[in-house]
C-alpha positions as CSV (number, residue, x, y, z in Angstrom):
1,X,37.0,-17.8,-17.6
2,X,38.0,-16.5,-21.1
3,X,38.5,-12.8,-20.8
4,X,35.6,-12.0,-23.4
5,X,33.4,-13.7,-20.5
6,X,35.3,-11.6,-17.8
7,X,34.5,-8.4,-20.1
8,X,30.8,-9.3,-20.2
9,X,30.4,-9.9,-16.7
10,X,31.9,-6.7,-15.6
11,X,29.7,-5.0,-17.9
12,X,26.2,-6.6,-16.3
13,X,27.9,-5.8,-13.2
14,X,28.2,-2.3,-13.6
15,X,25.0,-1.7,-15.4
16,X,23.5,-3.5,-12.8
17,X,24.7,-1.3,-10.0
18,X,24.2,2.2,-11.9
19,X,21.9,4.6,-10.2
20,X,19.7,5.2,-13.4
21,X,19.0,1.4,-13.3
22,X,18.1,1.3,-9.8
23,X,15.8,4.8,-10.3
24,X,14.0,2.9,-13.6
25,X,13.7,0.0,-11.4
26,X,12.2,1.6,-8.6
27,X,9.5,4.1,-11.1
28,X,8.8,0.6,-13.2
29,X,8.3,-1.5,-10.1
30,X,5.4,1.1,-8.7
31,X,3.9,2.2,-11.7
32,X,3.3,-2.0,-11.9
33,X,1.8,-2.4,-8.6
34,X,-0.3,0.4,-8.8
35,X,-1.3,-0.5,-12.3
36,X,-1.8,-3.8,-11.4
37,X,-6.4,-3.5,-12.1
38,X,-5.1,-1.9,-15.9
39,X,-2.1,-4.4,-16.7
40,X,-4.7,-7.3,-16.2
41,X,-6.9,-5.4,-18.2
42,X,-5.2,-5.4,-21.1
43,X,-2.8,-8.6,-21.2
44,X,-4.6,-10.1,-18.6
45,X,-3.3,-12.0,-15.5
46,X,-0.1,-14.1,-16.9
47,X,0.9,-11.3,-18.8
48,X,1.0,-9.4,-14.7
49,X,2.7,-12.2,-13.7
50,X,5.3,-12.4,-16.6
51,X,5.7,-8.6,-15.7
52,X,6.3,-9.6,-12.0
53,X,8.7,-12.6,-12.6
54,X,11.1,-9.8,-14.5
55,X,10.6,-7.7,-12.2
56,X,12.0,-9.8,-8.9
57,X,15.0,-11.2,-11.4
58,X,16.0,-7.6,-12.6
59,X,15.7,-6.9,-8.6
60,X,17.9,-10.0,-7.9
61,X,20.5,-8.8,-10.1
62,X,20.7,-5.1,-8.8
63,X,20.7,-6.3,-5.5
64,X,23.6,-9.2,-5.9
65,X,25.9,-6.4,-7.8
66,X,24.9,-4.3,-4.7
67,X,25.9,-6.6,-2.2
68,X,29.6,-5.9,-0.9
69,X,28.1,-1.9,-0.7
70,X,24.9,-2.5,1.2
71,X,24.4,-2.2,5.0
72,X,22.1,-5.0,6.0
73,X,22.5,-4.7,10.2
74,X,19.1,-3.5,11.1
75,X,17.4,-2.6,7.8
76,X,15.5,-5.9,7.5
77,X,12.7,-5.4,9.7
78,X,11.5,-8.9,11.4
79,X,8.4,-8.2,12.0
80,X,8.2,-8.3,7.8
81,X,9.8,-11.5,7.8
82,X,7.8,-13.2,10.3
83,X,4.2,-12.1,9.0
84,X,5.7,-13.4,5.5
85,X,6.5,-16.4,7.1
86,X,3.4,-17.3,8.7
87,X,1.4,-16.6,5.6
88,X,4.3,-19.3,3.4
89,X,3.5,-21.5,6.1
90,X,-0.6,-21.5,5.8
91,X,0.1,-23.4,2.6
92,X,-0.4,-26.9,5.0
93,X,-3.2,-26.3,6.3
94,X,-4.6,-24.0,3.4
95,X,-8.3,-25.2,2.0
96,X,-7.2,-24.2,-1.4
97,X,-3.2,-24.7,-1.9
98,X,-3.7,-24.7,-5.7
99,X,-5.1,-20.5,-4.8
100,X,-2.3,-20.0,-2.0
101,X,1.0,-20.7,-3.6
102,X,0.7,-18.2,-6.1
103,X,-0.5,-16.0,-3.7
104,X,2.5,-15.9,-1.4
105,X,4.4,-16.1,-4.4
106,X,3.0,-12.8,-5.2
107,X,3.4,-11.6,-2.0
108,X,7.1,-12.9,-1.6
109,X,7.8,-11.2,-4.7
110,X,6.7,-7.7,-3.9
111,X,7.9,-7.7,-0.4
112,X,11.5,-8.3,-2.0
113,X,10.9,-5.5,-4.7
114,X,10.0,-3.5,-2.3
115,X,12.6,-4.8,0.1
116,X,15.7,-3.7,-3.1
117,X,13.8,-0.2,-3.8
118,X,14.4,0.3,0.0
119,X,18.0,-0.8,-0.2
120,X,19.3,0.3,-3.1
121,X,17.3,4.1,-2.8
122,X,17.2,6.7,-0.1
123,X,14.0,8.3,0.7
124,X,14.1,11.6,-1.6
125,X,14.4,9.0,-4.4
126,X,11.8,6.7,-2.9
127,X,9.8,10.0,-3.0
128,X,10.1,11.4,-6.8
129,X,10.3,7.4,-8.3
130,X,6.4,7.1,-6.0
131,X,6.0,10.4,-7.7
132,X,6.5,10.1,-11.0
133,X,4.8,6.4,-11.2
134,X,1.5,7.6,-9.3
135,X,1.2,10.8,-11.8
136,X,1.7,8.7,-14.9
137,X,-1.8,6.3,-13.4
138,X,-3.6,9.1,-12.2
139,X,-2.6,11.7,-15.5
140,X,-3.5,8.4,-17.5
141,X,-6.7,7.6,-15.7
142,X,-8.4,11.4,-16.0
143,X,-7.2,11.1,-19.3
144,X,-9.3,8.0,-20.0
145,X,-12.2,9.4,-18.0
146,X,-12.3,12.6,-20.8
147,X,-12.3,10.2,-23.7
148,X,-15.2,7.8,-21.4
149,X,-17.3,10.5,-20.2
150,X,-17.0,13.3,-22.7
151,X,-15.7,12.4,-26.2
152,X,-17.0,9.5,-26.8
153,X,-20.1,9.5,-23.9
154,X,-19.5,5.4,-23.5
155,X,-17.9,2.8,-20.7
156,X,-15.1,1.5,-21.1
157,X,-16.7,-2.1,-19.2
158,X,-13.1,-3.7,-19.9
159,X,-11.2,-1.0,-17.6
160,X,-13.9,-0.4,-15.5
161,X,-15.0,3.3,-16.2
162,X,-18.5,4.3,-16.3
163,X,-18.0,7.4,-17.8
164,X,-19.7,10.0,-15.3
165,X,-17.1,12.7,-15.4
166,X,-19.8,14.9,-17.3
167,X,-22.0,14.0,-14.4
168,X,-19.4,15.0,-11.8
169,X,-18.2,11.2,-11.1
170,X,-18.2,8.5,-9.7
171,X,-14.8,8.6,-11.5
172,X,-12.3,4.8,-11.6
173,X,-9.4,5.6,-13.5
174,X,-7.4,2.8,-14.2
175,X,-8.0,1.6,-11.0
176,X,-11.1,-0.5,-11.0
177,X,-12.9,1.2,-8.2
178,X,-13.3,4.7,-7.0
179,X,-11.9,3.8,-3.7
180,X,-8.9,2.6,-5.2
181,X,-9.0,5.6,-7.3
182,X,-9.4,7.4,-4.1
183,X,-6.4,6.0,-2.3
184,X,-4.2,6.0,-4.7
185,X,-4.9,9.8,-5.6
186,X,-4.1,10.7,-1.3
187,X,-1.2,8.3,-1.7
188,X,0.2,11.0,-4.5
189,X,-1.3,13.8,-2.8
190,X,1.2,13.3,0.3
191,X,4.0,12.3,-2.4
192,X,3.2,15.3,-4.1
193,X,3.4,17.6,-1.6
194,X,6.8,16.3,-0.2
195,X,8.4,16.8,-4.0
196,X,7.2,20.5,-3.9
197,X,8.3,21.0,-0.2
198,X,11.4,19.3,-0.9
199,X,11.9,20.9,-4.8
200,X,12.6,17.7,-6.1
201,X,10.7,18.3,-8.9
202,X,9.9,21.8,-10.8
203,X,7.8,23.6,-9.3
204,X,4.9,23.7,-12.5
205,X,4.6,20.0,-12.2
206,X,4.3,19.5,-8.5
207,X,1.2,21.7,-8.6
208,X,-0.3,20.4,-11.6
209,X,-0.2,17.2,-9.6
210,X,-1.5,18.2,-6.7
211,X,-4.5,20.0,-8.5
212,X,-5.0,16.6,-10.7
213,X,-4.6,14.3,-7.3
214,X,-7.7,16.7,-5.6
215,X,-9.6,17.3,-8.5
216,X,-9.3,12.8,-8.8
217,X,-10.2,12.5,-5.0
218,X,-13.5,14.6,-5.4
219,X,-14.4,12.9,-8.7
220,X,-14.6,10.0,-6.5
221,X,-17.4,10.8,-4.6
222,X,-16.8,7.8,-2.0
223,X,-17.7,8.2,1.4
224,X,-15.0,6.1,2.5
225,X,-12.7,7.7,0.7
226,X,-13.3,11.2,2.2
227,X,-13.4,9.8,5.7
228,X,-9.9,8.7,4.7
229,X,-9.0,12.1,3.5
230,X,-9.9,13.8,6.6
231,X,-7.8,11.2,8.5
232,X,-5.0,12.2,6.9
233,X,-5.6,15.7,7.0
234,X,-5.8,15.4,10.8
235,X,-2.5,12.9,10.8
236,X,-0.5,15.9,8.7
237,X,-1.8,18.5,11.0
238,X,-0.5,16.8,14.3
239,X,2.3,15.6,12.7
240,X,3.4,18.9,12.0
241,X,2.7,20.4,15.5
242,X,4.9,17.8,16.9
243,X,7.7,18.7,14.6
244,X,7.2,22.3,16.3
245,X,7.9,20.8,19.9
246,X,10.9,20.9,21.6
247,X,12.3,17.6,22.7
248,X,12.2,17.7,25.9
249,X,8.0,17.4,25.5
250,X,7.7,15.4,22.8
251,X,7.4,12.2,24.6
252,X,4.9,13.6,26.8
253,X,2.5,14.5,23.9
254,X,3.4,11.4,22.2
255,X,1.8,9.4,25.0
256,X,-0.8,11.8,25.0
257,X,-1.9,11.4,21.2
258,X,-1.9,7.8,22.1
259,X,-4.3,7.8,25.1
260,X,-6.5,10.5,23.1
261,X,-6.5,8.1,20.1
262,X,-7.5,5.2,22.2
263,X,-10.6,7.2,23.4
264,X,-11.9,8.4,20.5
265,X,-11.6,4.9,18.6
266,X,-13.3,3.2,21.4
267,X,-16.0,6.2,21.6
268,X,-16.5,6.4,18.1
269,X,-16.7,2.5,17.7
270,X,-19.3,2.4,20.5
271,X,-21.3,5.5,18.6
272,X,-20.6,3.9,15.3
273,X,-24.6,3.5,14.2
274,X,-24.9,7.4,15.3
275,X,-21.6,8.6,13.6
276,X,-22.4,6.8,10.0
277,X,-26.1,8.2,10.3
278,X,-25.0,11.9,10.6
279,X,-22.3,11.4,7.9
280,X,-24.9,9.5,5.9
281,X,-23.0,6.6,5.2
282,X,-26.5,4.5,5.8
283,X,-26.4,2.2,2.5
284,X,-22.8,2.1,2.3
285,X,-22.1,0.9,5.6
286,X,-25.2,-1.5,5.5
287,X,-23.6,-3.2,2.9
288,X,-20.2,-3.4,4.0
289,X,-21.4,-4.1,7.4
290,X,-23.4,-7.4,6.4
291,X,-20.3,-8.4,4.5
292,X,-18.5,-7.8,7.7
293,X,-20.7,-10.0,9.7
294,X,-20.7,-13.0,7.2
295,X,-17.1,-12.8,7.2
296,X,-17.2,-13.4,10.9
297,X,-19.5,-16.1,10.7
298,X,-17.4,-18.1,8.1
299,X,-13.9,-18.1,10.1
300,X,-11.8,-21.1,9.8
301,X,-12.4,-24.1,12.6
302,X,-8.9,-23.1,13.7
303,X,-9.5,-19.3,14.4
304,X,-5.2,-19.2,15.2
305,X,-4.4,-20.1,11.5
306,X,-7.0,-19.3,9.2
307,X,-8.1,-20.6,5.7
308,X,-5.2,-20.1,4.2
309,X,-3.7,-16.8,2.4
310,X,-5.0,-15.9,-0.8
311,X,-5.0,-12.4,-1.2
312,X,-7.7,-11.2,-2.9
313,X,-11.1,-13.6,-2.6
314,X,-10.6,-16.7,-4.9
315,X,-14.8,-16.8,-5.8
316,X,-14.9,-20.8,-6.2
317,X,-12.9,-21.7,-3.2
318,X,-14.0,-22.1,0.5
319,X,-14.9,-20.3,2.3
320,X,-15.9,-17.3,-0.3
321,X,-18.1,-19.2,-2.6
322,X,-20.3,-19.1,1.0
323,X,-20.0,-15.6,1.8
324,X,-20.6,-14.6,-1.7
325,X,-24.1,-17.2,-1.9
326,X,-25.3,-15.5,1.5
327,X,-24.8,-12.4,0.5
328,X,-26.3,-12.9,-3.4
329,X,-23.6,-10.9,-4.7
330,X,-19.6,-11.7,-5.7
331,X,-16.8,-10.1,-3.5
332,X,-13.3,-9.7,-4.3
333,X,-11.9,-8.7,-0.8
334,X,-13.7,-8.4,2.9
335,X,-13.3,-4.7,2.2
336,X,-11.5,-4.4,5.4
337,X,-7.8,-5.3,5.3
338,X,-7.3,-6.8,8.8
339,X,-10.5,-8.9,9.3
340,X,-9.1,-10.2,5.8
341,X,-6.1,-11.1,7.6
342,X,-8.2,-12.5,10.1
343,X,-9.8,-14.5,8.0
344,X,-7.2,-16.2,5.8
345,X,-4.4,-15.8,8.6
346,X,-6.0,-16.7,12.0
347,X,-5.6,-14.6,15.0
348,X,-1.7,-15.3,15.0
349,X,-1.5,-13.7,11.1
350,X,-3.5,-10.4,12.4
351,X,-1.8,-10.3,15.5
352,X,1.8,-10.3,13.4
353,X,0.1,-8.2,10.7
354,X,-0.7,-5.4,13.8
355,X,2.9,-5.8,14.9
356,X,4.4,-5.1,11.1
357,X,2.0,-2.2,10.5
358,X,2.3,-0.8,14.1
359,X,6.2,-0.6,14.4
360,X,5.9,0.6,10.8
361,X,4.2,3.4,11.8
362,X,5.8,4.6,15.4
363,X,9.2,4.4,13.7
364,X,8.3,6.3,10.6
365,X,6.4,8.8,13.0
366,X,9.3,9.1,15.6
367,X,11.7,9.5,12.6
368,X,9.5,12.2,11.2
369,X,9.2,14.3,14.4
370,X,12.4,14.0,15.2
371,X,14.5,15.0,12.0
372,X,14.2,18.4,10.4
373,X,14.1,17.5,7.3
374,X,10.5,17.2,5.2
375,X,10.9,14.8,3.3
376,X,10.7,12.4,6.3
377,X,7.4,13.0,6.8
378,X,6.4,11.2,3.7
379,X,7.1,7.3,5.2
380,X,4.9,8.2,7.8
381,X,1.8,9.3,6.4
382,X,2.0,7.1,3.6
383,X,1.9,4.4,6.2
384,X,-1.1,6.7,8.5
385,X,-3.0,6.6,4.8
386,X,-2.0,2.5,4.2
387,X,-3.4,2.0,7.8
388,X,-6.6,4.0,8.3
389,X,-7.3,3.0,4.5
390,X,-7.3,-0.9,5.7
391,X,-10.4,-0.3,8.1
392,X,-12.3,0.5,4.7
393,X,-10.4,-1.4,1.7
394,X,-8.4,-4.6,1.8
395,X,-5.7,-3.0,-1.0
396,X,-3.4,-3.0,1.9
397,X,-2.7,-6.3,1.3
398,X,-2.3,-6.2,-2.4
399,X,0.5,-5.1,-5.3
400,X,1.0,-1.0,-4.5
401,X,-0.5,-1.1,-1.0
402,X,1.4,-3.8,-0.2
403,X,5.1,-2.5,-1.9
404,X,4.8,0.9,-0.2
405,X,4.0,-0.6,3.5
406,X,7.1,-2.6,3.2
407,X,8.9,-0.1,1.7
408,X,8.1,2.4,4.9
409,X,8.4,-0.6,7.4
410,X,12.1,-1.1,6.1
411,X,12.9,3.2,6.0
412,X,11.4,2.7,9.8
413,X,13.6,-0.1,10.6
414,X,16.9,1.5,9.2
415,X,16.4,4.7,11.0
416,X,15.1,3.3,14.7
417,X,15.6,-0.6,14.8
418,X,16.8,-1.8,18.3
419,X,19.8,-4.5,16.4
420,X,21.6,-0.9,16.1
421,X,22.4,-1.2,19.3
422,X,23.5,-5.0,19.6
423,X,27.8,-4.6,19.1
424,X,28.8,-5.6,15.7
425,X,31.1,-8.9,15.5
């Protein structure tokens, strides 16, 4: 190798290993998922893709200049690797292949960005790049909604605003839908108040966002979305009793808040008609209800392994053009994350998929309760939101939703996997 060569390579190596890459990295690669409804938007889906393709080969490069520093025993949490594996493999038996392979390419390619961020960032940092990305979309998106709804009183059709903010909302940001508004407004909310408990950020801006991550979450006006809101209110209020406990009867009440979270979701699904009547979710509910129910009736032969992944619905391919006849309208998800799963991935892919979000969340939760320090409480209700926000929304399963579950399940895994205990060779 001449030494010119030599030079150049230990130049990419050290600029590939620098913290400020890795924090750019890290901001770039959320603000893209989470931006994935207005990248598309604007340089439509190959211009995403182009977007994504950098992304994973920037991500290979940090992470291979990385290598010789990084502790890998335990940080890789199988249950990730298995629920990936399962949905590469439905590629045989897929209806549509020519829809699946980019699918899991997608999904390959954000569980590994999200797999370096993880790596090559500790939580704080996690924390203010989740920060910084979300306030940009949601600073962006009520920015758009004054220009839609008050300066120039017009939609904007190709971003999907309607331009009520004069009429008190429904408002869409740059998300496409006011429930992924919504989510992605409660996702900053809990990263927002982590930065200002944490002072990771001045203490002007941590409000600001907070106020603009509220004000965005009413502008919604979704049902769903303020059912979701009160689950997470209740999630952060436990949480932080728990945190008050000694240790010595923190087990006991963890077992409790399981057995009373058992009862409740088996009395409130039994009293579901009842509860959605005096919340008046009547129309809403009806329709995502029906779409439930067709879902159901249009599983795969083979209800272990599904149709096939796909992510979001592919409209010409089986079995959605079906649904989407019977139900005289088109549907871009099942609106419910895990009967997606059940739907494309079989019983086998939901039953991983319950195993990936599950561990995700006792580890993040038995981390959180059991380390003094706040900003551990972030991973776990980030994954609480990601969770309860899956009975309502199939984003779970998609660009940002997707990245910060990973993210969380692989903070879980490097603070409570079980392979720290196995003896190291």
């Amino acid at each position: 190798m001449r030494p010119a060569d030599f030079d150049a390579f230990s130049v990419a190596a050290r600029v590939l290993s620098s913290a400020p890459l890795a924090a750019a990295f890290a901001t770039i690669a959320v603000a893209t998922a989470f931006g994935e409804h207005l990248v598309t938007s604007l340089i439509g889906v190959a211009g995403f893709s182009a977007m994504l393709v950098g992304l994973t080969t920037i991500g290979t490069g940090i992470l291979l200049a990385r290598l010789p520093i990084i502790e890998w025993r335990g940080l890789l949490p199988i249950s990730v690797l298995l629920f990936l594996a399962w949905s590469a493999v439905s590629v045989v038996w897929s209806a549509t292949p020519l829809a699946t392979l980019p699918a899991i390419g997608g999904q390959l390619a954000w569980a590994f960005i999200a797999i370096v961020i993880a790596l090559t960032r500790d939580t704080i940092q996690i924390v203010r790049a989740t920060g910084t990305a979300v306030r940009a979309l949601l600073g962006t998106s009520l920015a758009l909604e004054v220009v839609s709804g008050v300066l120039i009183d017009t939609p904007l059709p190709f971003l999907g605003i309607s331009g009520n903010l004069a009429f008190g909302g429904p408002l869409e940001g740059v998300f496409g839908t006011r429930s992924a508004l919504g989510i992605a407004a409660l996702l900053g909310l809990v990263t927002f108040v982590v930065e200002w408990r944490t002072r990771s950020v001045r203490h002007g801006v941590t409000i600001g966002s907070i106020a603009l991550a509220i004000g965005l979450i009413l502008g919604t006006r979704s049902p769903s979305v303020a059912l979701l809101a009160a689950a997470l209110g209740i999630a952060t209020a436990v949480l932080y009793v728990f945190r008050q406990l000694r240790p010595e009867l923190r087990r006991t009440w963890q077992f409790v808040l399981l057995t009373v979270l058992a009862l409740v979701g088996l009395v409130g699904y039994l009293l579901r008609s009842e509860v959605f009547r005096v919340l008046g979710l009547g129309l809403e509910i009806e329709q995502r209800y029906a779409l439930w129910q067709e879902t159901l009736r249009r599983l795969a032969p083979s209800e272990l392994n599904g149709w096939g992944w796909t992510g979001g619905w592919v409209s010409d391919a089986v079995p959605y053009r079906f649904i989407d006849a019977s139900l005289g309208r088109t549907n871009d998800s099942a609106l419910n994350a895990y009967l997606d799963v059940y739907l494309q991935l079989g019983l086998i892919g939901l039953a991983l998929f319950l195993l990936l979000g599950g561990l995700a969340l006792v580890r993040t939760w038995l981390i959180a309760t059991n380390r003094r320090s706040v900003v551990h409480v972030w991973a776990a209700l980030i994954v609480v939101t990601l969770l309860a926000s899956g009975a309502a929304e199939s984003s779970l399963l998609l660009s940002g939703g997707w990245l910060l579950l990973v993210v969380c399940a692989v903070i879980g895994a490097g603070g409570l996997s079980w392979r720290h205990k196995l003896p190291e060779r």
